[in-house]
C-alpha positions in Angstrom: 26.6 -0.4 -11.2 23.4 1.1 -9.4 23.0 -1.3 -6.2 20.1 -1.7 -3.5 19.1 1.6 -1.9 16.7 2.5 0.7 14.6 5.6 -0.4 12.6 6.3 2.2 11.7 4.1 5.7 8.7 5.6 7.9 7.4 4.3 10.7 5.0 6.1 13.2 1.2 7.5 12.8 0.9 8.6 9.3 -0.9 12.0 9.1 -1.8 13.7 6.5 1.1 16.1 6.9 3.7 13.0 7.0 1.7 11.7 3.8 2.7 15.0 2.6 6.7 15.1 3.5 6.8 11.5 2.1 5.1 12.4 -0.9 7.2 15.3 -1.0 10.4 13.3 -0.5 9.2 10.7 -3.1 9.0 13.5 -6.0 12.4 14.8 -4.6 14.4 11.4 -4.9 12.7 10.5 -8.1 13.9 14.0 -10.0 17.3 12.7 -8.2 17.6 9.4 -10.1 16.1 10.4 -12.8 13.7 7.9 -13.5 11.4 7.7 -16.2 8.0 9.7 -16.0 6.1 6.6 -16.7 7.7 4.8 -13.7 7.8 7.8 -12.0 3.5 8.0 -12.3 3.4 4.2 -11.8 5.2 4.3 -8.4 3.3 7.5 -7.4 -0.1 5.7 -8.0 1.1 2.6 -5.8 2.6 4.8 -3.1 -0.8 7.4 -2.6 -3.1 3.9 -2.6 -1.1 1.7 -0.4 -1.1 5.3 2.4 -4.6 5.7 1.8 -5.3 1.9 2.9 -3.1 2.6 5.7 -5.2 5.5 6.6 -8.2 3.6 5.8 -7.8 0.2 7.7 -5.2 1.7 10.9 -6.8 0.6 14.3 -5.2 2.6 17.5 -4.8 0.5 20.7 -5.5 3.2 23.3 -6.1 0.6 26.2 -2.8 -1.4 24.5 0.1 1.3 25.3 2.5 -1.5 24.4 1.6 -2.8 20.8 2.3 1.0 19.9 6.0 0.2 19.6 6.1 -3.2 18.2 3.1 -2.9 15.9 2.9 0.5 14.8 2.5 2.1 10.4 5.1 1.9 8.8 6.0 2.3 4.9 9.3 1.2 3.2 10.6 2.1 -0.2 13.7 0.5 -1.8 15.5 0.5 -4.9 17.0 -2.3 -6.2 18.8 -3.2 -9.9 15.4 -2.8 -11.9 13.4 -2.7 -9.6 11.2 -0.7 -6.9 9.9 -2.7 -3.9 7.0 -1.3 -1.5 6.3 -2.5 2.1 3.6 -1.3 3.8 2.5 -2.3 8.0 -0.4 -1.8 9.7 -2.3 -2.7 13.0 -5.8 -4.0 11.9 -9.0 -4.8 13.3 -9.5 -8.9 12.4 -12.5 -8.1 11.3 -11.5 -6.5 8.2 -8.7 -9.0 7.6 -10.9 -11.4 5.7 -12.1 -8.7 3.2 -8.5 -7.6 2.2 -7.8 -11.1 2.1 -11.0 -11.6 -0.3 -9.9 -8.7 -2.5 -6.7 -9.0 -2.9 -6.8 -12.6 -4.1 -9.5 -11.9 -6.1 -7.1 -9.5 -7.9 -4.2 -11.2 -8.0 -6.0 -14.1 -9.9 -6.8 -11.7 -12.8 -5.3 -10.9 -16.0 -5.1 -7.6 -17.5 -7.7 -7.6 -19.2 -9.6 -9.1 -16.4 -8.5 -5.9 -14.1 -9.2 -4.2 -16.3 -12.9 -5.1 -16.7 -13.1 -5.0 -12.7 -12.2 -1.7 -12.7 -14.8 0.0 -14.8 -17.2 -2.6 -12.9 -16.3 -1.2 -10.1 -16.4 2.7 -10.9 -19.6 2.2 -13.0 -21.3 0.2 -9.7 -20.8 4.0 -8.0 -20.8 2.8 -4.5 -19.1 4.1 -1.7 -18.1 2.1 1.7 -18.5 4.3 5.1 -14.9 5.2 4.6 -15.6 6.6 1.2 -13.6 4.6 -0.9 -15.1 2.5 -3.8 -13.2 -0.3 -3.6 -10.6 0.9 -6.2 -7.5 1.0 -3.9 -6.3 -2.5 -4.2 -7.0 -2.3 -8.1 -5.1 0.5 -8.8 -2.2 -0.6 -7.2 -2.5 -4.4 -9.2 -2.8 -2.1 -12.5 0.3 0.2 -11.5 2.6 -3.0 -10.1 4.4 -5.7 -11.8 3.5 -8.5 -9.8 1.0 -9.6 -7.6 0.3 -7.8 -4.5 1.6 -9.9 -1.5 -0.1 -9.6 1.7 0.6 -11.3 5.3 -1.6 -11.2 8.8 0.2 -11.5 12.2 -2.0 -11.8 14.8 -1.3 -9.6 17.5 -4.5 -11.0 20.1 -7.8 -12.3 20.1 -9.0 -8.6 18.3 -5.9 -7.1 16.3 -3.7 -8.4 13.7 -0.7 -6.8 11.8 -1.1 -6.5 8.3 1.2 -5.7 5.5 1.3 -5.9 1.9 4.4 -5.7 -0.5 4.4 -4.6 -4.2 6.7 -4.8 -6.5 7.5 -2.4 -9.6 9.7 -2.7 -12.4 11.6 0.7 -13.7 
């Protein structure tokens, strides 16, 4: 009997060279359990979106030295029976916490066939936020997981709040 694992814990600023080891350490544990390449696309879809809105959102506190321990990146992925579980952290600005909010439970109150109508709205409508993303992130990981994407803020102060999300995909 398989039991709960954890694959991979990070916490710390995530560059694009620790994108890379964890990428890198992804493809090496999933040729190690041999998991099916359809999960194996599924999970690397969910893993490269939920960095990249850690990348995209992460706010640095250089007048805060001390929320850098407490509230720093950090991504989690587990194994249990039948399932993968993904936990992402992240220091945000406030400001942006009602437009993931907005998104995301836009998304999670969708079918399939209603994400999937949102997505080609969304790549047909061709625009691009400062950051250069088109909106797609939180879609793509709804399409790839196998439950709804669950998302908490906690406030750090009056201009910072931790945010996570947590996806969930069945192998």
């Amino acid at each position: 009997m398989i039991e709960n694992k954890l694959l991979i814990d990070y916490n710390g600023v995530l560059t694009f060279d620790a994108i890379g080891e964890l990428l890198i350490t992804l493809k090496q544990k999933m040729v190690g359990v041999g998991e099916r390449l359809n999960t194996h696309k599924r999970l690397i879809t969910i893993v490269v979106e939920t960095l990249e809105n850690i990348c995209k959102y992460f706010e640095l506190f250089p007048e805060y030295a001390e929320y850098a321990a407490k509230y720093h990146q950090s991504f989690k992925l587990e194994y249990f029976p039948g399932k993968y579980k993904i936990t992402v952290r992240n220091p945000i600005n406030k400001v942006h916490a009602g437009e993931i909010k907005g998104k995301i439970d836009l998304i999670n109150s969708l079918d399939a066939d209603e994400l999937k109508a949102l997505y080609r709205k969304t790549i047909a409508n061709g625009k691009f936020s400062k950051s250069g993303g088109a909106g797609l992130g939180f879609i793509e990981m709804a399409k790839a997981a196998d439950s709804p994407i669950v998302y908490n803020f906690e406030p750090i102060d009056d201009t910072f709040t931790y945010y996570s999300i947590c996806l969930e995909l069945n192998n």
